[in-house]
mmCIF entry with sequence, helices, sheets and N, C-alpha, C, O atoms, coordinates in Angstrom:
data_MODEL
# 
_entry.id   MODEL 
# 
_entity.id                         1 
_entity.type                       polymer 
_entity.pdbx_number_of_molecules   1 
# 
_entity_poly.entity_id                      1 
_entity_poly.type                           'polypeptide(L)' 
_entity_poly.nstd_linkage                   no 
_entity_poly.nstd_monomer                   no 
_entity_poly.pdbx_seq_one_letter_code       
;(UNK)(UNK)(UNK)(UNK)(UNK)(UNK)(UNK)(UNK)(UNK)(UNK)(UNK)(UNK)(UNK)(UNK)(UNK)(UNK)
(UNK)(UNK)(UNK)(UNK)(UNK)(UNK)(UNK)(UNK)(UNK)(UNK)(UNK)(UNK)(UNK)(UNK)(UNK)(UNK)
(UNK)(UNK)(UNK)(UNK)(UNK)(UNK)(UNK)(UNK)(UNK)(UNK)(UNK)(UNK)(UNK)(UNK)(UNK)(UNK)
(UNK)(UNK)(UNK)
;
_entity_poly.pdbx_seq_one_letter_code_can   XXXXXXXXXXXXXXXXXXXXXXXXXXXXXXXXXXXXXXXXXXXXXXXXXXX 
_entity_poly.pdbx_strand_id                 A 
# 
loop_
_entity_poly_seq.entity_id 
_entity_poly_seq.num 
_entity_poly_seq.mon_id 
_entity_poly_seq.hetero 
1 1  UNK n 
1 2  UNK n 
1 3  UNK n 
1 4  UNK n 
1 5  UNK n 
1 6  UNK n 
1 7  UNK n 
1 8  UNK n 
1 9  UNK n 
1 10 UNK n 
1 11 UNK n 
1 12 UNK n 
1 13 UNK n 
1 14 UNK n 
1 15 UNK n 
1 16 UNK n 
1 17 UNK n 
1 18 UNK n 
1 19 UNK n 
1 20 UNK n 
1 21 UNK n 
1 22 UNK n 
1 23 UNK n 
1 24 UNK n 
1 25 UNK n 
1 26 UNK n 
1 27 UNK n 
1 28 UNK n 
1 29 UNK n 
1 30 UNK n 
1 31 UNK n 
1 32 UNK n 
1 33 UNK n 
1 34 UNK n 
1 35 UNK n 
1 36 UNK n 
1 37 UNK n 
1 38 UNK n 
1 39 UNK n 
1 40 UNK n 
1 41 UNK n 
1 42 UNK n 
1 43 UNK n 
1 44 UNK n 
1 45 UNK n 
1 46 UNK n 
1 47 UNK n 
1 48 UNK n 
1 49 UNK n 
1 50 UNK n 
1 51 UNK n 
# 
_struct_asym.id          A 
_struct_asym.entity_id   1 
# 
loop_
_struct_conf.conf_type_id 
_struct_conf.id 
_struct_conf.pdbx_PDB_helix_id 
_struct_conf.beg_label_comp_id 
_struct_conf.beg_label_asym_id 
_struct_conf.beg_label_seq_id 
_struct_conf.pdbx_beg_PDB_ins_code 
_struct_conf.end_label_comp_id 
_struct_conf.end_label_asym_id 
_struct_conf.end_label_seq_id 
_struct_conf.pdbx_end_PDB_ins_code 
_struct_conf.beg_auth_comp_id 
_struct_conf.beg_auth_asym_id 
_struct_conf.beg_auth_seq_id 
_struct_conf.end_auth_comp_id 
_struct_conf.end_auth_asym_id 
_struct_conf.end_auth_seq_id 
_struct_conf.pdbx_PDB_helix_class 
_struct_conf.details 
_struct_conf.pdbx_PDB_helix_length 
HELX_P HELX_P1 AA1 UNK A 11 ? UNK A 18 ? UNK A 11 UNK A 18 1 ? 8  
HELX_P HELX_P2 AA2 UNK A 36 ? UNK A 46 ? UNK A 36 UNK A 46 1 ? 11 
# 
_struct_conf_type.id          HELX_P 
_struct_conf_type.criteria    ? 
_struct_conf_type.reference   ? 
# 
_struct_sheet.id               AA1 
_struct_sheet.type             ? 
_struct_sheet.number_strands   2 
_struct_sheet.details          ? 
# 
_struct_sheet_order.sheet_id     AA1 
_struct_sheet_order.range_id_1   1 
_struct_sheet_order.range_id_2   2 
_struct_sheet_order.offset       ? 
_struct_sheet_order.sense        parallel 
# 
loop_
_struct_sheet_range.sheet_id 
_struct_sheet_range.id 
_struct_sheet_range.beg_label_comp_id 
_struct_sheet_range.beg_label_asym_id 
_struct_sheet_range.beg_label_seq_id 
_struct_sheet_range.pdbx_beg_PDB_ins_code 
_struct_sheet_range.end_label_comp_id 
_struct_sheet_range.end_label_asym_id 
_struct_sheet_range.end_label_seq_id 
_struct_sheet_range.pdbx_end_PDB_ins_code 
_struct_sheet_range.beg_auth_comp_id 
_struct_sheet_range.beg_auth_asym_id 
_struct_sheet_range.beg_auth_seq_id 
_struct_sheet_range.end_auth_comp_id 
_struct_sheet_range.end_auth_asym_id 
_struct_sheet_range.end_auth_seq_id 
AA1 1 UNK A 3  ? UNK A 4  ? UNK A 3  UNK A 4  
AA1 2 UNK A 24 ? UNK A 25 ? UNK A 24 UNK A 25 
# 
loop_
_atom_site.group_PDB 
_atom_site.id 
_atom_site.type_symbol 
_atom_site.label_atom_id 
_atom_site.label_alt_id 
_atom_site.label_comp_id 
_atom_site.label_asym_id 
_atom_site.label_entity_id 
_atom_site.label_seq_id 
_atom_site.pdbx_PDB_ins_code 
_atom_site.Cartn_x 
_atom_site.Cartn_y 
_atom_site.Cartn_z 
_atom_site.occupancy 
_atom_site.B_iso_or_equiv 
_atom_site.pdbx_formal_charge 
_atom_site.auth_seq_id 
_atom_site.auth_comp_id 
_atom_site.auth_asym_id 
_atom_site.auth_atom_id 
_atom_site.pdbx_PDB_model_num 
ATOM 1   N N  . UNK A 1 1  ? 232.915 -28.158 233.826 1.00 0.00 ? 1  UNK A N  1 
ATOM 2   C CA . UNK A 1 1  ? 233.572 -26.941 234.254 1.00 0.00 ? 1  UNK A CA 1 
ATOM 3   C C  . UNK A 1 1  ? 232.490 -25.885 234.504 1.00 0.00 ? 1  UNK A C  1 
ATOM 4   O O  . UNK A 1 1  ? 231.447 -25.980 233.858 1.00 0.00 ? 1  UNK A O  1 
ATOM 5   N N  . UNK A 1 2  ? 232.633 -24.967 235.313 1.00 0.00 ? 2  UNK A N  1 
ATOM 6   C CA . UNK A 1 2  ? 231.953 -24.180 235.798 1.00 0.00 ? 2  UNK A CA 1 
ATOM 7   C C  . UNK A 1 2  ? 232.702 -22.949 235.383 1.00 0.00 ? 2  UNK A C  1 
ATOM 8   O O  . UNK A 1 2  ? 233.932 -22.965 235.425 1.00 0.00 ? 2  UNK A O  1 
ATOM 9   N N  . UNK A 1 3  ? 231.881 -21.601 234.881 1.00 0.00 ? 3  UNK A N  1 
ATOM 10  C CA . UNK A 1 3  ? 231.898 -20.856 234.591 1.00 0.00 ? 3  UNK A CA 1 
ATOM 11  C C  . UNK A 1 3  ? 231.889 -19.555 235.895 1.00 0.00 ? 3  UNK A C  1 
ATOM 12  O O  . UNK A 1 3  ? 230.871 -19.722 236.566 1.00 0.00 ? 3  UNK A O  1 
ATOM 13  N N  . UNK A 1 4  ? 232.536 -18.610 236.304 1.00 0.00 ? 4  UNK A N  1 
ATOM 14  C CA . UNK A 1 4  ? 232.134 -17.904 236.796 1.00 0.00 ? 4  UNK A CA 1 
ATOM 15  C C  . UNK A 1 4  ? 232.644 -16.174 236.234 1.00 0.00 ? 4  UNK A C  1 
ATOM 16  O O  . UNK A 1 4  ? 233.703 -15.992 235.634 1.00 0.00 ? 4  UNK A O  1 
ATOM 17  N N  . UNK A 1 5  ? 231.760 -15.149 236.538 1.00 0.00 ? 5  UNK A N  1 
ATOM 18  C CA . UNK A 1 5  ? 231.652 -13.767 236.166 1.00 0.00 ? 5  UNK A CA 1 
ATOM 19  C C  . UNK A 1 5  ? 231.777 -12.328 237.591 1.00 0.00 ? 5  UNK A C  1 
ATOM 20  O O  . UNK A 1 5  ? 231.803 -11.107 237.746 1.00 0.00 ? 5  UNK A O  1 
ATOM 21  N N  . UNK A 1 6  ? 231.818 -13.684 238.345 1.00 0.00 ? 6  UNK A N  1 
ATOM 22  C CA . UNK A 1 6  ? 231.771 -12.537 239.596 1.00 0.00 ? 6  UNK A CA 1 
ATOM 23  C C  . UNK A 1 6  ? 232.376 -13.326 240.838 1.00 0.00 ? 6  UNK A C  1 
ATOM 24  O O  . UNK A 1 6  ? 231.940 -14.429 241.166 1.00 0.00 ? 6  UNK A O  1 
ATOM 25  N N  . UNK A 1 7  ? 233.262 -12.774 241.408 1.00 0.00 ? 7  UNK A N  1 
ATOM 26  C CA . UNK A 1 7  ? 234.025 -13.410 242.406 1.00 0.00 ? 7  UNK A CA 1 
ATOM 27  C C  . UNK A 1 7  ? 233.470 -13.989 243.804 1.00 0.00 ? 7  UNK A C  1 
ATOM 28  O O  . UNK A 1 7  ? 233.398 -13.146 244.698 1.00 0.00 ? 7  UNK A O  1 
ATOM 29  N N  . UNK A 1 8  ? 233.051 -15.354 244.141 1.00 0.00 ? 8  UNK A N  1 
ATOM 30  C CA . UNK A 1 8  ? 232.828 -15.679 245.211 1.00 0.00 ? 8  UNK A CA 1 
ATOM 31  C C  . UNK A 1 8  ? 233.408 -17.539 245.678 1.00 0.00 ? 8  UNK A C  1 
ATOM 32  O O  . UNK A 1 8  ? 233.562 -18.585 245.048 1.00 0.00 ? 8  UNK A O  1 
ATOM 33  N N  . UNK A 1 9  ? 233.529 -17.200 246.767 1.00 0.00 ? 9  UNK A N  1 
ATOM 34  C CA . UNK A 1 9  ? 234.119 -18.799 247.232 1.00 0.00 ? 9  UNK A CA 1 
ATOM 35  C C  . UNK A 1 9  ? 233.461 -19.562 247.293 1.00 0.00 ? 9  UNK A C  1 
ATOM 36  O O  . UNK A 1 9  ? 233.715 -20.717 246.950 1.00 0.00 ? 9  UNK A O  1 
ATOM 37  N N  . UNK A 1 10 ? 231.992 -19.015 247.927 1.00 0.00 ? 10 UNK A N  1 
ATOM 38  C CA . UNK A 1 10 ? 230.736 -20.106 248.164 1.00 0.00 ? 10 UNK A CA 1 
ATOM 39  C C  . UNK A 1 10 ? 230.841 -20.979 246.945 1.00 0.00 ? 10 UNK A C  1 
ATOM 40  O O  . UNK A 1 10 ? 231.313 -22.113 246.861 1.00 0.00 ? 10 UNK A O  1 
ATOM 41  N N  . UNK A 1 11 ? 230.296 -20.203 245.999 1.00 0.00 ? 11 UNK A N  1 
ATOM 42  C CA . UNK A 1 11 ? 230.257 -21.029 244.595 1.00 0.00 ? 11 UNK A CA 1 
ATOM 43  C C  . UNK A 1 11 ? 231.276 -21.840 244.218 1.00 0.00 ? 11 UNK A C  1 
ATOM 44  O O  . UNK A 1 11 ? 230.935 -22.644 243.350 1.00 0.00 ? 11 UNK A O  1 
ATOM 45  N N  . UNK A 1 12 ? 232.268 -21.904 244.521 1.00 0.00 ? 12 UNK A N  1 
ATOM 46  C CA . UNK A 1 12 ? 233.339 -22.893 244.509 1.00 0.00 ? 12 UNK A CA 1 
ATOM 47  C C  . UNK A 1 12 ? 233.602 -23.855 245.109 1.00 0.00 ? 12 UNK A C  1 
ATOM 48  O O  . UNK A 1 12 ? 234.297 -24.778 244.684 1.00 0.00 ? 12 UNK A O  1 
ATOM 49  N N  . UNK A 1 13 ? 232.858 -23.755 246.663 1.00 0.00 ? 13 UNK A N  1 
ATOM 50  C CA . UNK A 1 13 ? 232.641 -24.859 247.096 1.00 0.00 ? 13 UNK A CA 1 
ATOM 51  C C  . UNK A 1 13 ? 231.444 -25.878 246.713 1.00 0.00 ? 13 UNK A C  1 
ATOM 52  O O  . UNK A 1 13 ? 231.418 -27.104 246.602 1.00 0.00 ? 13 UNK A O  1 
ATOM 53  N N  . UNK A 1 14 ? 230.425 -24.828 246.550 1.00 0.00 ? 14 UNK A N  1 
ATOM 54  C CA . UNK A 1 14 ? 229.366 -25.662 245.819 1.00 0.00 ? 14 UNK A CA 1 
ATOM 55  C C  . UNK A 1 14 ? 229.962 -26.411 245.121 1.00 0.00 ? 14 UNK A C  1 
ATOM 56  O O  . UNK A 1 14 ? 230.225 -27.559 245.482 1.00 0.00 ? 14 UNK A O  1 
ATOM 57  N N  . UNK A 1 15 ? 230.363 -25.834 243.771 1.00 0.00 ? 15 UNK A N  1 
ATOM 58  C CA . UNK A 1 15 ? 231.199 -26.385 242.360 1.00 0.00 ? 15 UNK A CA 1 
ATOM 59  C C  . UNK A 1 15 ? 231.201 -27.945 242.953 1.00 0.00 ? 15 UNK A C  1 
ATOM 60  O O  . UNK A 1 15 ? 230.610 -29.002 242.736 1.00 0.00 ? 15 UNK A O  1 
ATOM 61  N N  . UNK A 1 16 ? 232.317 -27.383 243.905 1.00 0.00 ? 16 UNK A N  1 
ATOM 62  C CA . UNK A 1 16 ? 233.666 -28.949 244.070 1.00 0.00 ? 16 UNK A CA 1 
ATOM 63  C C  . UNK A 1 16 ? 232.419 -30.201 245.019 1.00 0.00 ? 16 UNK A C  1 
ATOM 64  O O  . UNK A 1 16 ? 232.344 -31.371 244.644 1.00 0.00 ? 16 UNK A O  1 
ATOM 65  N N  . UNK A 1 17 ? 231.687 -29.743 246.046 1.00 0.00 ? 17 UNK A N  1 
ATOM 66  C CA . UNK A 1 17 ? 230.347 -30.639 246.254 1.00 0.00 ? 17 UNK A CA 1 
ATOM 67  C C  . UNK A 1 17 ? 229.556 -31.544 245.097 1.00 0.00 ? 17 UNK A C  1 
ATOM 68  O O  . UNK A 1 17 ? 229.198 -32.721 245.068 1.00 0.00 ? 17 UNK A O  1 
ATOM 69  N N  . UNK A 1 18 ? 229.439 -30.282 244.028 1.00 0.00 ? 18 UNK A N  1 
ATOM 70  C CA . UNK A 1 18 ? 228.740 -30.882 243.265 1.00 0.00 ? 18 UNK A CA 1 
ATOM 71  C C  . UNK A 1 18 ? 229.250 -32.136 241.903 1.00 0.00 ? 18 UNK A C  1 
ATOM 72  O O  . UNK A 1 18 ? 228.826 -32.853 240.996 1.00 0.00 ? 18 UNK A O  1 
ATOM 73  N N  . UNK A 1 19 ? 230.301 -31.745 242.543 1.00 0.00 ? 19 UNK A N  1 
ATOM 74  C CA . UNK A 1 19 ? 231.387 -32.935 241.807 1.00 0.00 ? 19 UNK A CA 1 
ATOM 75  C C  . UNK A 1 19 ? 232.013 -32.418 240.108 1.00 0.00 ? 19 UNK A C  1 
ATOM 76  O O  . UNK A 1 19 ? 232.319 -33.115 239.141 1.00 0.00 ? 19 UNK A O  1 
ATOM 77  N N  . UNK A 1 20 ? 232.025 -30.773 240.313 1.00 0.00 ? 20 UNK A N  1 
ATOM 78  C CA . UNK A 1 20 ? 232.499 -30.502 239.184 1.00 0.00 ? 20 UNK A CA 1 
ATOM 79  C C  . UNK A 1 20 ? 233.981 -30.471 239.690 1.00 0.00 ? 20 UNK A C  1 
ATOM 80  O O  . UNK A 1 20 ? 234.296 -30.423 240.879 1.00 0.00 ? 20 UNK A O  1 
ATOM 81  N N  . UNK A 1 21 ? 234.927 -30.507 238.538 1.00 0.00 ? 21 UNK A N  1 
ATOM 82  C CA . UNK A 1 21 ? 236.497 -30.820 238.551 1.00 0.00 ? 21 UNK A CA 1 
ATOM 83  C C  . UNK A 1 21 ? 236.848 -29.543 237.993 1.00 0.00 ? 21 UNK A C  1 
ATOM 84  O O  . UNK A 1 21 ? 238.062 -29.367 237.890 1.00 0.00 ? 21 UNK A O  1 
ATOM 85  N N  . UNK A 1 22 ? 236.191 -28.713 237.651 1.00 0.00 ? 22 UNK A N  1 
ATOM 86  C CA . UNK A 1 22 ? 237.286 -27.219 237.505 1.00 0.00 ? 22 UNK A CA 1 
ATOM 87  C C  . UNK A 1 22 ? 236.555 -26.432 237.526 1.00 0.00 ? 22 UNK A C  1 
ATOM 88  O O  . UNK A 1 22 ? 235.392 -26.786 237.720 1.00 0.00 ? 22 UNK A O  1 
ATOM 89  N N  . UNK A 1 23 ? 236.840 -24.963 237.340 1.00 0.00 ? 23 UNK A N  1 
ATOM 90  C CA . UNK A 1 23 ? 235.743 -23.868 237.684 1.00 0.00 ? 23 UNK A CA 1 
ATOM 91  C C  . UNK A 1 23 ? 237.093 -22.743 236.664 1.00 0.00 ? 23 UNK A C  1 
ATOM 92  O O  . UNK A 1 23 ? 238.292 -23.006 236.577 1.00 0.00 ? 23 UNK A O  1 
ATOM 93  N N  . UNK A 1 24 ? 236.528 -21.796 236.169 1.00 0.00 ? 24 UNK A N  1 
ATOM 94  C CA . UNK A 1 24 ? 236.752 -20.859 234.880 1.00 0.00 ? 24 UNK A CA 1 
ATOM 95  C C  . UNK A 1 24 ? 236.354 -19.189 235.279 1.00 0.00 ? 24 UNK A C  1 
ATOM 96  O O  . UNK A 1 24 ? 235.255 -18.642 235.363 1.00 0.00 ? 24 UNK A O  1 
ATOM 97  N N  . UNK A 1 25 ? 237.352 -18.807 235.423 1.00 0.00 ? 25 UNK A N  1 
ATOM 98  C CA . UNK A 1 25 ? 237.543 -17.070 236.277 1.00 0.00 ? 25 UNK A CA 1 
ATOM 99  C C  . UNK A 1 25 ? 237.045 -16.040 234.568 1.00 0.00 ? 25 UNK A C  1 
ATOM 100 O O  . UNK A 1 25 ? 237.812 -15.775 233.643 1.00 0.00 ? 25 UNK A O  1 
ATOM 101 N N  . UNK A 1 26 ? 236.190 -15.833 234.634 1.00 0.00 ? 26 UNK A N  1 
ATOM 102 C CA . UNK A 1 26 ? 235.575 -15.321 233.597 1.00 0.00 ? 26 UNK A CA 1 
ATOM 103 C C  . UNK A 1 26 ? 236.477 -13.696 233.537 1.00 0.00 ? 26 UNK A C  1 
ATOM 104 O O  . UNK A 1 26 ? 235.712 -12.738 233.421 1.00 0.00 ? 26 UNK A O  1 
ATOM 105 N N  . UNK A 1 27 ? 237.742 -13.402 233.595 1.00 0.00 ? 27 UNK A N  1 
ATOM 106 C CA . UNK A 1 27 ? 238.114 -11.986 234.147 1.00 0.00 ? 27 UNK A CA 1 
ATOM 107 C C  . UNK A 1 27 ? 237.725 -10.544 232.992 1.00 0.00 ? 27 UNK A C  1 
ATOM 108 O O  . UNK A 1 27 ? 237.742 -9.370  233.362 1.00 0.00 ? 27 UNK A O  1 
ATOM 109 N N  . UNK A 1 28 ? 237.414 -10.983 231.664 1.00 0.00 ? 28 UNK A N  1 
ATOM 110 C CA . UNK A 1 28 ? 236.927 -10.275 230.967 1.00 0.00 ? 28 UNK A CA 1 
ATOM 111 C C  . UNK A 1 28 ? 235.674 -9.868  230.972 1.00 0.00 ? 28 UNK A C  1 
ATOM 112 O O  . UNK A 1 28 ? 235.289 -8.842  230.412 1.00 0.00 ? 28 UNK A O  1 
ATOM 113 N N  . UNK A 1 29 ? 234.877 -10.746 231.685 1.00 0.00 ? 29 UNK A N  1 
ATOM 114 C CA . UNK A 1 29 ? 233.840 -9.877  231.410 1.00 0.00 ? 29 UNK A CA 1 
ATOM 115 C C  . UNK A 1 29 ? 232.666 -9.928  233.159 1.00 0.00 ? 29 UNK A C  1 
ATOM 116 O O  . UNK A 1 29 ? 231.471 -9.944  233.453 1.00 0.00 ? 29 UNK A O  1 
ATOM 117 N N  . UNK A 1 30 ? 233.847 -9.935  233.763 1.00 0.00 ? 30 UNK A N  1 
ATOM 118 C CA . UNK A 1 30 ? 233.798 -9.816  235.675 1.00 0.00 ? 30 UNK A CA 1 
ATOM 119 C C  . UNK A 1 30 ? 234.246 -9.450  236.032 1.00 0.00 ? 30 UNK A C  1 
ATOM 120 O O  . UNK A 1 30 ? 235.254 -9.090  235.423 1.00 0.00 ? 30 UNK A O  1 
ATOM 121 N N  . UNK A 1 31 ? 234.111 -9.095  237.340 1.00 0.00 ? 31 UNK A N  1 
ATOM 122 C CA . UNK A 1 31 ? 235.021 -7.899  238.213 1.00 0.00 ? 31 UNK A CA 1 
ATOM 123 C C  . UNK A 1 31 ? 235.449 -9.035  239.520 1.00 0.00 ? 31 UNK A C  1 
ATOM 124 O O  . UNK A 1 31 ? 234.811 -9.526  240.452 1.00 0.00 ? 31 UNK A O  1 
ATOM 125 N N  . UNK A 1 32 ? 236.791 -9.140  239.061 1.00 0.00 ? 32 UNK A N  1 
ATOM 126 C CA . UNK A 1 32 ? 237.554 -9.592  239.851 1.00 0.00 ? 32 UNK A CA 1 
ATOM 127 C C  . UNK A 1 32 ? 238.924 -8.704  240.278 1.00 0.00 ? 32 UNK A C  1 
ATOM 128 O O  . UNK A 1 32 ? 239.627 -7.997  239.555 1.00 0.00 ? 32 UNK A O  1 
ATOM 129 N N  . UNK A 1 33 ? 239.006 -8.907  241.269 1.00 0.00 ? 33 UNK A N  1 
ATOM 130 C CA . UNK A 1 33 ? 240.560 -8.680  242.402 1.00 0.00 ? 33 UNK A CA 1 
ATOM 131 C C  . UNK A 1 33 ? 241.233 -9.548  242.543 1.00 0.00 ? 33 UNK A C  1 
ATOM 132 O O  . UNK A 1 33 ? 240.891 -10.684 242.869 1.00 0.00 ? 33 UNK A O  1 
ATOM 133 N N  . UNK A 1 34 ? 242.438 -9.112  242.296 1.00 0.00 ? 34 UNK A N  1 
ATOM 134 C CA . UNK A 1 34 ? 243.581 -9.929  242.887 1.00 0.00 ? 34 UNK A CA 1 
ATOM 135 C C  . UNK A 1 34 ? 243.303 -10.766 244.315 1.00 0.00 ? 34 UNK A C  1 
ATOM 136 O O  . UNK A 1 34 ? 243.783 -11.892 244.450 1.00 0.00 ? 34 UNK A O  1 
ATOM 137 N N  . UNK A 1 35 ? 242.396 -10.067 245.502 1.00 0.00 ? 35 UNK A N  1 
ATOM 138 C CA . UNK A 1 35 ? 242.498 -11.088 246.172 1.00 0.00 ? 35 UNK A CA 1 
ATOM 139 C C  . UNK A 1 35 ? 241.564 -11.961 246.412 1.00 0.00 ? 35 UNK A C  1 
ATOM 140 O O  . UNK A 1 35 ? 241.544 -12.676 247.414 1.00 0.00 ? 35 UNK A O  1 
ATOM 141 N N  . UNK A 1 36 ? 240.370 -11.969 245.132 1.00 0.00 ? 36 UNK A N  1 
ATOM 142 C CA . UNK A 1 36 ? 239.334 -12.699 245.310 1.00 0.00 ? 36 UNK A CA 1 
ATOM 143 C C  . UNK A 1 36 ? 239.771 -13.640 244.197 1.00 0.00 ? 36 UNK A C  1 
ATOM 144 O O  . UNK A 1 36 ? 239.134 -14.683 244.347 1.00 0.00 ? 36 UNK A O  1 
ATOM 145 N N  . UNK A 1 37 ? 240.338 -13.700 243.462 1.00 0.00 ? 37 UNK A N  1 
ATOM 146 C CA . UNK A 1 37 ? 241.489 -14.434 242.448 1.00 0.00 ? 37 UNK A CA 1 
ATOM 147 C C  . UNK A 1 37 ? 242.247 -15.465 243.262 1.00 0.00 ? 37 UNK A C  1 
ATOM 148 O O  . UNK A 1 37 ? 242.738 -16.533 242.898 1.00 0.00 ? 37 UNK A O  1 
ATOM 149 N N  . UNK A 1 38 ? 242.226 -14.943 244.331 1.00 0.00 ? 38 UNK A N  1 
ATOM 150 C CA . UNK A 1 38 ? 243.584 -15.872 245.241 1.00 0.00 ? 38 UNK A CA 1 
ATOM 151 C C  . UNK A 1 38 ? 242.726 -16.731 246.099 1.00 0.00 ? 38 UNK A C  1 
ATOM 152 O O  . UNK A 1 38 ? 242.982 -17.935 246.084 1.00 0.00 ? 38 UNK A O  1 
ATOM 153 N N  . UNK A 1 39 ? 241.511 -16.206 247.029 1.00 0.00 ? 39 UNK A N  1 
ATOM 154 C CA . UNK A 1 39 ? 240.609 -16.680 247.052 1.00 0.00 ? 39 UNK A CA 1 
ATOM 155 C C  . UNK A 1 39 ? 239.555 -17.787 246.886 1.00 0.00 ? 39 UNK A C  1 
ATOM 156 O O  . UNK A 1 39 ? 239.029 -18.625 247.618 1.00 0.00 ? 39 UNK A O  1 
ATOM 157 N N  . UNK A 1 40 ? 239.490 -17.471 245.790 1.00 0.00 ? 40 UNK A N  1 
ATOM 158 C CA . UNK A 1 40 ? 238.916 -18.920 244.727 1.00 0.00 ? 40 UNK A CA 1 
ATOM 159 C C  . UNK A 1 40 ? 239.738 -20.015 244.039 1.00 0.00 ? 40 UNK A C  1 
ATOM 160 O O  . UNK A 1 40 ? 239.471 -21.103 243.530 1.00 0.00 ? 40 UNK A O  1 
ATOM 161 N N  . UNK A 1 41 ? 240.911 -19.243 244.239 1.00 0.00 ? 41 UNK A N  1 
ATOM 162 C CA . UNK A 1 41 ? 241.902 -20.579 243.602 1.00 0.00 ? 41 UNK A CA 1 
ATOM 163 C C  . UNK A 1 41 ? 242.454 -21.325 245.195 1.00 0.00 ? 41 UNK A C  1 
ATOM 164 O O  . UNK A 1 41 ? 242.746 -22.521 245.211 1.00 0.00 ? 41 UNK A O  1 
ATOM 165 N N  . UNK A 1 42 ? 242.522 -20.709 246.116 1.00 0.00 ? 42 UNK A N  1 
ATOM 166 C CA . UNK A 1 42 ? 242.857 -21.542 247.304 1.00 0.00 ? 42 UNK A CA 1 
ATOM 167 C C  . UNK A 1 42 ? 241.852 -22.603 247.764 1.00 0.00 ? 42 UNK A C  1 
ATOM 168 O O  . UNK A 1 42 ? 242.118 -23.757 248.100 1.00 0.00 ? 42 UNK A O  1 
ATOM 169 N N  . UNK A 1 43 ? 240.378 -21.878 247.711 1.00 0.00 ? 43 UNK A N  1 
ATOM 170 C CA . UNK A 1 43 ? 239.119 -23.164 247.732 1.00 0.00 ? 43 UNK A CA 1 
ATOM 171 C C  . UNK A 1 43 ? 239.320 -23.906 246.472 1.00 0.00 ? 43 UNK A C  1 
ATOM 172 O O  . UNK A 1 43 ? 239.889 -24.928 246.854 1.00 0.00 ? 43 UNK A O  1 
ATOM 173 N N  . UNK A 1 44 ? 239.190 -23.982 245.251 1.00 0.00 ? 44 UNK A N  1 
ATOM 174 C CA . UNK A 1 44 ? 239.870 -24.940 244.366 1.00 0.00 ? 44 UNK A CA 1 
ATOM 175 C C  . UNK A 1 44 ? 240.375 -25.820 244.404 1.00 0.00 ? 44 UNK A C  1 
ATOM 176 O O  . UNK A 1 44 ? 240.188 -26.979 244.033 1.00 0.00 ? 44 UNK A O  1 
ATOM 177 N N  . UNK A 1 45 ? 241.373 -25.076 245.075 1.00 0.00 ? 45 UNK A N  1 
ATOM 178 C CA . UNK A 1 45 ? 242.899 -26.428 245.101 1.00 0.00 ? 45 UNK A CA 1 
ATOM 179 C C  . UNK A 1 45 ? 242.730 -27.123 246.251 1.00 0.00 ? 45 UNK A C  1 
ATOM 180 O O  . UNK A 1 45 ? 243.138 -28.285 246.250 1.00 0.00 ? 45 UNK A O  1 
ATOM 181 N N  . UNK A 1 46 ? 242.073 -26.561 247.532 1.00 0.00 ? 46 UNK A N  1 
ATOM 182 C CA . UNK A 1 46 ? 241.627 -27.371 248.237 1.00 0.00 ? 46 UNK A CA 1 
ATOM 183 C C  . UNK A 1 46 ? 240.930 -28.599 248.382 1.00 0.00 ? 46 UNK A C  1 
ATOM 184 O O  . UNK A 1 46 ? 240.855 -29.551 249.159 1.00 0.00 ? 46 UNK A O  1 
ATOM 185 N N  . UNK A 1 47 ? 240.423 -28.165 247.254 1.00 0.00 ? 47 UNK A N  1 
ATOM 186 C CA . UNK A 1 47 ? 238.761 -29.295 246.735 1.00 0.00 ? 47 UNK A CA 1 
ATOM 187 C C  . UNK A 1 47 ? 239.858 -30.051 245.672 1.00 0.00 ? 47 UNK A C  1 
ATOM 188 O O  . UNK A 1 47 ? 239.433 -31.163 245.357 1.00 0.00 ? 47 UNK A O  1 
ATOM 189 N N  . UNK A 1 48 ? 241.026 -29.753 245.111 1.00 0.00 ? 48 UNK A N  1 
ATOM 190 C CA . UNK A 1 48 ? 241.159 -30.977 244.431 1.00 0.00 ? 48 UNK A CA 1 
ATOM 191 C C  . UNK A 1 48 ? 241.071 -30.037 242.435 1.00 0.00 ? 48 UNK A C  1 
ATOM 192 O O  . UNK A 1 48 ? 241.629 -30.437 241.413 1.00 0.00 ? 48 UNK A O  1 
ATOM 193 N N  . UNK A 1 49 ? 240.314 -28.989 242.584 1.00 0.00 ? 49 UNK A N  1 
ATOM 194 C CA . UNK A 1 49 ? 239.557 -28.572 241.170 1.00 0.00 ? 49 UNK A CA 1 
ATOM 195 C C  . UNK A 1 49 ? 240.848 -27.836 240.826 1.00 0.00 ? 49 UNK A C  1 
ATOM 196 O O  . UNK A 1 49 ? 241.776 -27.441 241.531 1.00 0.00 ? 49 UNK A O  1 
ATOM 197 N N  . UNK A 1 50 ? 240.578 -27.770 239.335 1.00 0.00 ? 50 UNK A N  1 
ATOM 198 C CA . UNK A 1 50 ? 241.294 -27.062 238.190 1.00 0.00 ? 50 UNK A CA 1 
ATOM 199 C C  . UNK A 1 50 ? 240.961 -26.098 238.189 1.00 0.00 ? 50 UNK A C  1 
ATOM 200 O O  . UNK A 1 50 ? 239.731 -26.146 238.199 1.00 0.00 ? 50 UNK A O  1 
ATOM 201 N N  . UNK A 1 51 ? 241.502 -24.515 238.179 1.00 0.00 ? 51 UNK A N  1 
ATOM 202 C CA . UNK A 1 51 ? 241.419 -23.202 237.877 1.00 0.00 ? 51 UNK A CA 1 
ATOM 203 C C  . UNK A 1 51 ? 241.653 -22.935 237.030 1.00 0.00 ? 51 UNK A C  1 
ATOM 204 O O  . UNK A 1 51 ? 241.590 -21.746 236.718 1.00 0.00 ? 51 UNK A O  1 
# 
């Protein structure tokens, strides 16, 4: 699982390339938006990964 603290998609696609199976929205202690939240869970689920 992959950890993230700051909202981006790239890194999620990386993630799912790199053959990790979920990725972890760090929202306490990152600055996330609702639509970068939506964002990263749409590349996710695309790839197959757990949010």
């Amino acid at each position: 699982m992959l950890a993230l603290t700051f909202p981006t998609s790239v890194l999620v696609e990386l993630a799912a390339q790199a053959g990790f199976a979920a990725i972890h929205l760090d929202g306490e202690h990152g600055a996330f938006t609702p639509e970068s939240v939506n964002d990263m869970c749409r590349v996710a689920n695309g790839y197959g990964m757990s949010v």
